[in-house]
C-alpha positions in Angstrom: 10.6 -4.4 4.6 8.7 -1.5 2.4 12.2 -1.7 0.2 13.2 -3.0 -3.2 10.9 -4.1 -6.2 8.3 -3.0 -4.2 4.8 -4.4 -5.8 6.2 -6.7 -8.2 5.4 -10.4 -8.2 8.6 -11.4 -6.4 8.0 -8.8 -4.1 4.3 -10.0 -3.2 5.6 -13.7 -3.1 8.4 -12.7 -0.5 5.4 -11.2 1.6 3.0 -13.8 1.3 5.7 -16.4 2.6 6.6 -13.8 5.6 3.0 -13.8 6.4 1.1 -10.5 7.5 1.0 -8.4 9.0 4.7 -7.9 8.8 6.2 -7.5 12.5 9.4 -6.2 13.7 9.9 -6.6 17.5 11.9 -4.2 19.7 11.7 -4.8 23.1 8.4 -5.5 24.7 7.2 -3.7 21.2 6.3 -4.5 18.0 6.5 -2.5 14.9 3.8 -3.9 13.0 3.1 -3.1 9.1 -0.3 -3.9 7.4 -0.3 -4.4 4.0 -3.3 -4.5 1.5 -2.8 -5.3 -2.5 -4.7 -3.3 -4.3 -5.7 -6.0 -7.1 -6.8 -3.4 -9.9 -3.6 -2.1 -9.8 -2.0 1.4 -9.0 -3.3 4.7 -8.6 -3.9 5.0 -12.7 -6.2 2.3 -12.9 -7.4 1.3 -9.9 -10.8 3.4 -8.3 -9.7 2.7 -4.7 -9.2 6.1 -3.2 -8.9 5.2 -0.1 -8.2 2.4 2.6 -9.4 2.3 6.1 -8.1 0.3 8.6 -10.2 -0.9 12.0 -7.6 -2.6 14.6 -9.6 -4.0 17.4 -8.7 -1.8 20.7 -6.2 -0.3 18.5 -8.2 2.1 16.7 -11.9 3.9 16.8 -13.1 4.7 13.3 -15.8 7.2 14.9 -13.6 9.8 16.2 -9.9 9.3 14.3 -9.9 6.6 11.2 -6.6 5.4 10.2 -5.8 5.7 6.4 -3.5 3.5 5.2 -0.8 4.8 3.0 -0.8 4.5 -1.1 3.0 3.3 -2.8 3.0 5.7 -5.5 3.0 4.0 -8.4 2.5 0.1 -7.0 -0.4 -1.8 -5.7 0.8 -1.3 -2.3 -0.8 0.2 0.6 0.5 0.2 3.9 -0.2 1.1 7.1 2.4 1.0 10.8 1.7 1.0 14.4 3.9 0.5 17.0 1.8 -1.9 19.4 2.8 -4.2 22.8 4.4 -7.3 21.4 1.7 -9.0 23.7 -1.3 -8.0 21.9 -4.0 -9.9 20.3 -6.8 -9.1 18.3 -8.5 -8.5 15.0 -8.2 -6.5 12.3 -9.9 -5.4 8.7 -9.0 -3.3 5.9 -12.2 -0.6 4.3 -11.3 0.3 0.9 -13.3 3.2 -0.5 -14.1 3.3 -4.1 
């Protein structure tokens, strides 16, 4: 799904019908893809350094944060778990500045 014009308008409205995050199911699993847009742009203009993600029972942001991952050169960042295709919860993205 991380494939193509990756970042560009078309791109982003392809997502946004999908829905996020993006899931993938294999088996009782899910392959599950969190996406943030980084509105300010790509890694030239844009001050965020960094994203954190916080997946309720997922992750714990005290003792091992999960980064997500920068698109060189797009306003993507992206971050993938492989999670019971039963799970619920909550998430929310940290961007660092």
């Amino acid at each position: 799904m991380l494939q193509g014009d990756v970042g560009n308008t078309t791109w982003w409205s392809e997502i946004s019908a999908m829905g996020t995050p993006l899931l993938e199911r294999s088996g009782n699993n899910c392959h599950v893809t969190f996406l943030w847009r980084d509105l300010d742009g790509d890694e030239k203009t844009s001050s965020t350094h960094t994203i954190y993600i916080e997946v309720n029972c997922l992750t714990d942001p005290h003792t091992h944060p999960q980064k997500l991952t920068r698109i060189s050169g797009t306003d993507v960042w992206y971050w993938q778990v492989l999670i019971p295709s039963d799970w619920h919860g909550t998430y929310f993205f940290i961007p660092i500045r």
